[in-house]
C-alpha positions in Angstrom: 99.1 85.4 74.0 95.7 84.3 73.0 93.3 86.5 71.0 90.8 87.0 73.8 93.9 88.4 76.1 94.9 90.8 73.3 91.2 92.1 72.7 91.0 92.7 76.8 94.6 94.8 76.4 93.4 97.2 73.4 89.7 97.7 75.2 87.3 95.7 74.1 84.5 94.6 76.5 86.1 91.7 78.3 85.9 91.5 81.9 90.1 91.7 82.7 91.8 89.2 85.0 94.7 91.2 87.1 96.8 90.2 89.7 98.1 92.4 92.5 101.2 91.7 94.2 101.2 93.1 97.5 98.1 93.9 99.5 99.1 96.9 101.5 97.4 100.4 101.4 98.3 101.2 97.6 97.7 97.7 96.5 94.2 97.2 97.9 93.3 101.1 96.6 94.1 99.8 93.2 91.9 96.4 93.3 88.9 97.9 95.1 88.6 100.5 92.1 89.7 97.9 89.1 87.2 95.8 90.8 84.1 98.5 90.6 85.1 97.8 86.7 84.0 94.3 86.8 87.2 93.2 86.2 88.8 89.9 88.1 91.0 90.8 91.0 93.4 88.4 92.5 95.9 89.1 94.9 99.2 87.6 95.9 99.7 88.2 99.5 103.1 87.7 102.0 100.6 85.8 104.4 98.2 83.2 103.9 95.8 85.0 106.8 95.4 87.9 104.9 94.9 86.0 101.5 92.0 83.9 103.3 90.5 87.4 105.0 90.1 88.7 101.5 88.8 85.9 99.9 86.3 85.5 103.0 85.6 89.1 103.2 86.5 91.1 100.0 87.7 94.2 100.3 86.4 97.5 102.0 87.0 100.7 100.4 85.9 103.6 102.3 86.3 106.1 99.6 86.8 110.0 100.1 82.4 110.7 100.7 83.0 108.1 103.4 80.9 105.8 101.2 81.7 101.8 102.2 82.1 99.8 99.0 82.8 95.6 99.4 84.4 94.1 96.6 84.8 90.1 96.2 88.7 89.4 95.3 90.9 86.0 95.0 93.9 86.2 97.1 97.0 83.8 97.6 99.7 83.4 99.1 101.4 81.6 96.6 102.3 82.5 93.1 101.3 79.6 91.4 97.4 79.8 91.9 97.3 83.2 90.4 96.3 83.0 86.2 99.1 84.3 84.5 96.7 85.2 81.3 96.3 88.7 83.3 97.3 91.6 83.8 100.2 92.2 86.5 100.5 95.0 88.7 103.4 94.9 91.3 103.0 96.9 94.3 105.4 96.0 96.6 108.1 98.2 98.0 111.7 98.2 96.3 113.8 96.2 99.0 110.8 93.7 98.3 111.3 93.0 94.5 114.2 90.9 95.4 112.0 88.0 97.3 109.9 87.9 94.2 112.2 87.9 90.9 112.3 84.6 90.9 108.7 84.0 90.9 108.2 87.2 88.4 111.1 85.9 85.9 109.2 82.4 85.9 105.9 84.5 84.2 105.7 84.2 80.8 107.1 87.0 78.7 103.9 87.6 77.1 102.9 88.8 80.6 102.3 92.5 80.6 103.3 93.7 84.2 102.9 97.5 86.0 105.0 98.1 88.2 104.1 100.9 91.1 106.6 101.4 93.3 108.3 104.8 95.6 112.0 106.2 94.8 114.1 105.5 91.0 116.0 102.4 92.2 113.5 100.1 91.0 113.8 101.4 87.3 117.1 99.8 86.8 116.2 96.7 88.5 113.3 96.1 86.0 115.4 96.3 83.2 116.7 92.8 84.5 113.3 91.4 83.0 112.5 90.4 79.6 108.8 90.6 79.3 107.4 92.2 76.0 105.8 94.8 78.0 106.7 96.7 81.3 104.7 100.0 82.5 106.0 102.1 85.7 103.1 103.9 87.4 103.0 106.3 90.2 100.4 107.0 92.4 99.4 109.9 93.9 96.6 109.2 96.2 95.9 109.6 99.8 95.8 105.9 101.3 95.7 104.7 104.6 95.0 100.2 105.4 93.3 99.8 108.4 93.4 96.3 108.6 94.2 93.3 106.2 90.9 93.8 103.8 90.0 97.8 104.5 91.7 100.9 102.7 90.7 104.5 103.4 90.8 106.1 100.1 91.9 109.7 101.8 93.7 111.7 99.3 92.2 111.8 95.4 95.2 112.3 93.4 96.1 110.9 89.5 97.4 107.7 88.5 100.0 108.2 85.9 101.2 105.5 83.9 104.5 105.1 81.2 105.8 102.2 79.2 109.5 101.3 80.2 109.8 98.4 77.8 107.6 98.1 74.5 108.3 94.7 72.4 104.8 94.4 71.3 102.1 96.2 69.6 99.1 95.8 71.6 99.2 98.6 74.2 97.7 98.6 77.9 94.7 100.4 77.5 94.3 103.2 80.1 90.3 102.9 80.6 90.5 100.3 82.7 92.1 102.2 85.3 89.1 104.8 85.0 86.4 105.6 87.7 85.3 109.0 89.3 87.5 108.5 92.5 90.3 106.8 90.6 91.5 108.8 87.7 94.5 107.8 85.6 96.9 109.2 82.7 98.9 107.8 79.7 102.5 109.5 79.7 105.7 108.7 77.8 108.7 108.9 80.1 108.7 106.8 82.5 111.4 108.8 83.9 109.9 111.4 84.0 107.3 110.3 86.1 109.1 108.5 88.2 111.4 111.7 89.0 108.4 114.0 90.1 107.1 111.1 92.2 110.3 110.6 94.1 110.7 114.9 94.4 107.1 115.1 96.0 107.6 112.2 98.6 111.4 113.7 99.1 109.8 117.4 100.0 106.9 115.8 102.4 108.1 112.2 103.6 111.3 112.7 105.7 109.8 115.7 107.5 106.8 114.2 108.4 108.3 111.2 109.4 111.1 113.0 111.3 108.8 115.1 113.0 105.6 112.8 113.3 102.8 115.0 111.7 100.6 114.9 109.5 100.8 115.8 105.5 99.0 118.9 106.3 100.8 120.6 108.9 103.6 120.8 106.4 101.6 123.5 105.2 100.2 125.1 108.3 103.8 125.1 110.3 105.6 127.3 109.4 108.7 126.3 110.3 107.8 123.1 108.1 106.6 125.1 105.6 109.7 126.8 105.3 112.0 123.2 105.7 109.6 121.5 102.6 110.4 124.8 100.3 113.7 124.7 101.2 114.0 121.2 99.8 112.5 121.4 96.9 114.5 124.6 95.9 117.6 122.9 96.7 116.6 119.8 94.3 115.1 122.2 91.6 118.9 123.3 91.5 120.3 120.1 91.0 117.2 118.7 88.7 116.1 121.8 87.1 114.8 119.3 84.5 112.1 118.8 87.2 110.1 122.2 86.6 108.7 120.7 83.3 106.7 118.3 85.1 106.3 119.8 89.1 106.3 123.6 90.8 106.5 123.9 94.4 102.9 124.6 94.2 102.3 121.0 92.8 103.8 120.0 96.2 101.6 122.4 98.5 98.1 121.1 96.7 99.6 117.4 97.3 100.0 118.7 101.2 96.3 119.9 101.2 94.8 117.1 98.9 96.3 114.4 101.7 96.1 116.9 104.8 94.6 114.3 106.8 96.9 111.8 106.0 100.6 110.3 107.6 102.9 110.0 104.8 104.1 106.4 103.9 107.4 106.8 105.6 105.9 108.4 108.8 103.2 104.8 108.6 106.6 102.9 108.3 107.8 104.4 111.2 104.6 103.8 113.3 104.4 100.1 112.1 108.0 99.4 113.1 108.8 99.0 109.3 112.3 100.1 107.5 111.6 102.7 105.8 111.9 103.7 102.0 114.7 106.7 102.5 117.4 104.9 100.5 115.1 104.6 97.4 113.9 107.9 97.4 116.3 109.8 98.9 119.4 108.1 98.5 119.3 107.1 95.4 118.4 111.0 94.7 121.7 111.9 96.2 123.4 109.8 94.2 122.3 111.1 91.4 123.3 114.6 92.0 126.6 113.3 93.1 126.8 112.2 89.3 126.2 116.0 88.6 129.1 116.9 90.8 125.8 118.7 92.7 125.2 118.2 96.9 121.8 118.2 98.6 123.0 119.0 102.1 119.6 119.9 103.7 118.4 116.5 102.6 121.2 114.5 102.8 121.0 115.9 106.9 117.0 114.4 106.6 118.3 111.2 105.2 120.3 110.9 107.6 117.8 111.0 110.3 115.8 109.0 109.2 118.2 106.4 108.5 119.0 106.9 112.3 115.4 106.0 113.5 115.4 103.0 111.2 118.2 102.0 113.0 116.9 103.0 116.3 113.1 101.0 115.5 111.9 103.6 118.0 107.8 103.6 118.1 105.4 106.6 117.9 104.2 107.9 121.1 
């Protein structure tokens, strides 16, 4: 790694090259705010007509005072025209990290990759990797893409970022993740982390994408009121670990903060997109099974929702 790289990691006043694989909602909400930085964005996309929309058109972030900010970015389709001198931040769903190891294995291990993704399954599947330095993040903003180069920033949450794997001393450094809509924290566990994530979207994404509402209404139904706290009691039983780091009431300001919003697995389900139950939910299931402990209530959810993945029916 060359010494200019290292001074951009620890936070002197370089300009930052990153590259963002996957240009969905989360992805483009994280290169239209590292971009207000200055910082050099370039994307890695699954289609080369959204790659040549964003290099034509940037990217247009309506943020939460319904301002409209355009941000020039690179984007590709292929792998090999992105600098690998960056920054890496993979946001891609889990069942998608498997289409892209090969490319991500051929980066060198000097490469210091972020890796943002739903659910727990994805933590053991990083540790096939042997780059110097892997960070998990989680991400709990309200986003919504409109179209292949527009994000609605519609939720302000906190970005909160762990090391997984440390073989080197320079450390990412956090500022760069810093604006006033985009706010971001240094943890240690990664696990940690990770676990509240996947007990927040567990509590709001099934029954929202079971019952087609919005994030909200989880709050102002009561019978989905009632369904949410229910969940999240029965997990807190299992994971009691999990009050360290989340209350119930952690979940309700996450409900209001994205009120507005369909939750990712509900916007799978109105794409016509599999869903992400088996790598928040299932793999949560499993792990209680470890612990001898059953999640009835949301292994019935899982089920259901596994059900209309397998169904592909549309919203009405």
């Amino acid at each position: 790694m060359n010494e200019k790289y290292i001074k951009q990691l620890v936070g002197v006043d370089y300009a930052l090259k990153v590259v963002i694989v996957g240009a969905g909602a989360i992805g483009l909400l994280i290169g239209s705010y590292l971009s207000e930085r200055n910082h050099e964005i370039t994307y890695i996309t699954r289609s080369t007509v959204q790659a040549e929309k964003l290099r034509l058109q940037g990217i247009t972030l309506i943020q939460p005072n319904s301002e409209k900010v355009n941000r020039q970015v690179q984007a590709f389709a292929d792998f090999g025209q992105a600098p690998t001198e960056a920054l890496w931040i993979v946001a891609v769903k889990y069942h998608q990290l498997t289409n892209i190891e090969e490319e991500l294995q051929s980066l060198p291990l000097s490469t210091t990759l972020v890796f943002v993704q739903n659910g727990l399954a994805h933590l053991q599947w990083i540790n096939r990797l042997k780059h110097q330095q892997i960070y998990i993040a989680t991400i709990e903003h309200g986003a919504v893409k409109q179209d292949a180069t527009t994000v609605l920033h519609k939720g302000v949450g906190l970005t909160k970022i762990a090391p997984h794997i440390m073989t080197s001393k320079a450390p990412i450094d956090i500022s760069i993740f810093q604006t006033p809509f985009f706010q971001s924290e240094m943890v240690e566990d990664a696990y940690n982390i990770v676990l509240r994530k996947v007990v927040l979207n567990a509590c709001i994404n099934p029954i929202t994408a079971i019952l087609q509402i919005k994030n909200g209404e989880l709050i102002t139904n009561s019978h989905a009121f009632h369904l949410m706290k229910s969940i999240f009691e029965e997990i807190l039983l299992s994971f009691p670990e999990i009050s360290q780091t989340l209350t119930f009431e952690d979940v309700k300001g996450l409900c209001v903060k994205t009120s507005q919003n369909y939750s990712s697995m509900l916007q799978d389900r109105l794409n016509h997109r599999k869903s992400e139950i088996e790598s928040i939910v299932g793999v949560l299931l499993q792990m209680a099974a470890t612990k001898e402990r059953d999640l009835p209530l949301l292994r019935t959810l899982y089920y259901l929702v596994l059900a209309i993945d397998e169904k592909g029916e549309s919203f009405e």
